[in-house]
C-alpha distance (Angstrom), angle and dihedral (degrees) to the residues before:
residue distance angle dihedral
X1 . . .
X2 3.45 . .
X3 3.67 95.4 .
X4 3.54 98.1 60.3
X5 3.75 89.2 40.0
X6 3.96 79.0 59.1
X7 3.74 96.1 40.4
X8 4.11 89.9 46.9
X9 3.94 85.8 55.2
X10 3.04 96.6 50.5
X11 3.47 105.8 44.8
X12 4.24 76.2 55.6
X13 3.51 101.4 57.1
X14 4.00 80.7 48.5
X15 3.34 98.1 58.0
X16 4.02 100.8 35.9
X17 3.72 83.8 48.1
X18 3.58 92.5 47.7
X19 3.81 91.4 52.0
X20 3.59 107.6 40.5
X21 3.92 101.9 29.2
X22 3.79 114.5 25.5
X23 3.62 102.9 36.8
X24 4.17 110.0 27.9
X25 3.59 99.2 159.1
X26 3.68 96.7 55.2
X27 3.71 90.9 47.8
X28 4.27 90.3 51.6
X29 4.27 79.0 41.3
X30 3.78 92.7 60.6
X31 3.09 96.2 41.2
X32 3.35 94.9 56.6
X33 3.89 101.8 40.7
X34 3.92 77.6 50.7
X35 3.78 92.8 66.4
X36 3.83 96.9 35.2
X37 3.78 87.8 55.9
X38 4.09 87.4 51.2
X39 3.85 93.4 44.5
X40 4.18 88.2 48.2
X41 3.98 87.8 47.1
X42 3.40 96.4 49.7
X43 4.13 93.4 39.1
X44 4.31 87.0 50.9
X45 3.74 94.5 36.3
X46 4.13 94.2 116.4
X47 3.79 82.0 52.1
X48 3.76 92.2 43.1
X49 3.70 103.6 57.8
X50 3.88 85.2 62.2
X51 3.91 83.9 79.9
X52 3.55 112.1 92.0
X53 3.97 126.9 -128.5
X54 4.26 85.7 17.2
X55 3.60 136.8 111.9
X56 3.87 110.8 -171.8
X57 3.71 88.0 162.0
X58 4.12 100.0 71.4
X59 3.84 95.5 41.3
X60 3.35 113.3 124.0
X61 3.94 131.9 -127.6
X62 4.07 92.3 -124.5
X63 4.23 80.4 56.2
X64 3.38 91.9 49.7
X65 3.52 91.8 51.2
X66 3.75 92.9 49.5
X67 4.11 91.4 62.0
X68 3.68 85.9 48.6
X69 4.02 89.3 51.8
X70 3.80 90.7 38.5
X71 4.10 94.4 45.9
X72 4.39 93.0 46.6
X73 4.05 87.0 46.7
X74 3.57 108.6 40.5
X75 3.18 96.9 91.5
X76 3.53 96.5 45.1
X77 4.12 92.6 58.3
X78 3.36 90.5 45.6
X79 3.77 93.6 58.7
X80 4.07 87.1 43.1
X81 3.98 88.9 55.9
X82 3.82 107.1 32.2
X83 4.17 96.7 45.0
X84 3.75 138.1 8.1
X85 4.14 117.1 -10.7
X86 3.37 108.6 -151.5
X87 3.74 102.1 29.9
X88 3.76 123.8 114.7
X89 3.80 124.6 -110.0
X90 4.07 84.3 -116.0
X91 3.67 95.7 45.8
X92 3.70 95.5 42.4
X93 4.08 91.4 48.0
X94 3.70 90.4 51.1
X95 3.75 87.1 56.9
X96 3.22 97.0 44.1
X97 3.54 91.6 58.2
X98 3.99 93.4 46.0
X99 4.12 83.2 61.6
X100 3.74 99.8 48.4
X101 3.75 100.7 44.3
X102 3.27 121.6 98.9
X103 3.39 103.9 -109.5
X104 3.62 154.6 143.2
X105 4.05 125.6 -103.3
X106 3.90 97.4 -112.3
X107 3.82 85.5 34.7
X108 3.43 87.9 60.6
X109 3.89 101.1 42.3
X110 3.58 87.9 51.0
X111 3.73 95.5 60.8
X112 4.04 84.0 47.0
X113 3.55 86.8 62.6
X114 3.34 103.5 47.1
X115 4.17 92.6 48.4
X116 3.69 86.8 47.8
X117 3.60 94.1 50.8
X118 3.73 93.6 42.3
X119 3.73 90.7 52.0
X120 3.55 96.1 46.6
X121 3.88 90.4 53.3
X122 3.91 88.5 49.4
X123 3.77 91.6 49.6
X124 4.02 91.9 50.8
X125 3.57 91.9 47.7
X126 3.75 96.9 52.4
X127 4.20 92.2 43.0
X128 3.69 84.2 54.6
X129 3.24 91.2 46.4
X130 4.01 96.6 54.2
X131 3.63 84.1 36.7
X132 3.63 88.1 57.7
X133 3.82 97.8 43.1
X134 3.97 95.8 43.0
X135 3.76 81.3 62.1
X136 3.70 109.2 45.0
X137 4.17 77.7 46.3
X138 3.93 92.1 55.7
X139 3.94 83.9 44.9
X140 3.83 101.7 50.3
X141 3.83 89.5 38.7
X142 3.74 112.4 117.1
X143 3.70 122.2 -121.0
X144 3.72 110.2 -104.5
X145 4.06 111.0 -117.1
X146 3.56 119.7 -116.5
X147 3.60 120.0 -104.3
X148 3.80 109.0 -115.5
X149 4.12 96.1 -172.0
């Protein structure tokens, strides 16, 4: 129980991270095509309850909102569950491209190389950089004052 407890969590702080940290613009995005959907349902709605077996009309906003989620990151969980988890978009579109060109095998394992070895430089720099900033943090952090009660 606990493991899927764990796995549940995680998969949360994934997906909220996802949302609100990694990928701002789609979140604003969706949100947005969310209420434009809303305002064109409610502008069409004589027009709308033409369709059979739908109600347009009692649709809420957060719904709304939810196909404007679901329509900026479908693509996006898609990618995450048909190819490599834990990639980047960037990293994953470079790739991508390295398989579909038309290429030759050493061409090809040469620009493997070079994306590894670019990435692995990034990654370096930024953990030295957090490295760096964790400790200048620690150093400018002022001393906690006793309690006196």
């Amino acid at each position: 129980m606990r493991k899927l407890i764990d796995a549940a969590s995680g998969l949360l702080y994934l997906s909220v991270s996802t949302v609100l940290l990694r990928h701002p613009t789609r979140t604003v995005l969706g949100v947005m095509l969310g209420l434009v959907c809303s305002l064109l349902a409610t502008l069409f709605a004589p027009l709308l309850r033409g369709v059979p077996h739908t109600d347009f009309e009692h649709i809420a906003l957060c719904h709304w909102i939810g196909l404007g989620f679901f329509l900026m990151y479908w693509r996006l969980a898609w990618a995450y569950l048909a190819k490599r988890p834990g990639l980047s978009e960037e990293i994953q579109e470079v790739l991508d491209l390295i398989e579909k060109g038309n290429l030759s095998n050493a061409e090809k394992r040469r620009l493997y190389r070079a994306a590894i070895e670019r990435l692995t430089a990034e990654l370096a720099s930024s953990a030295v950089f957090f490295a760096n900033t964790r400790k200048i943090n620690i150093l400018t952090a002022a001393p906690e004052k006793p309690d006196l009660d």
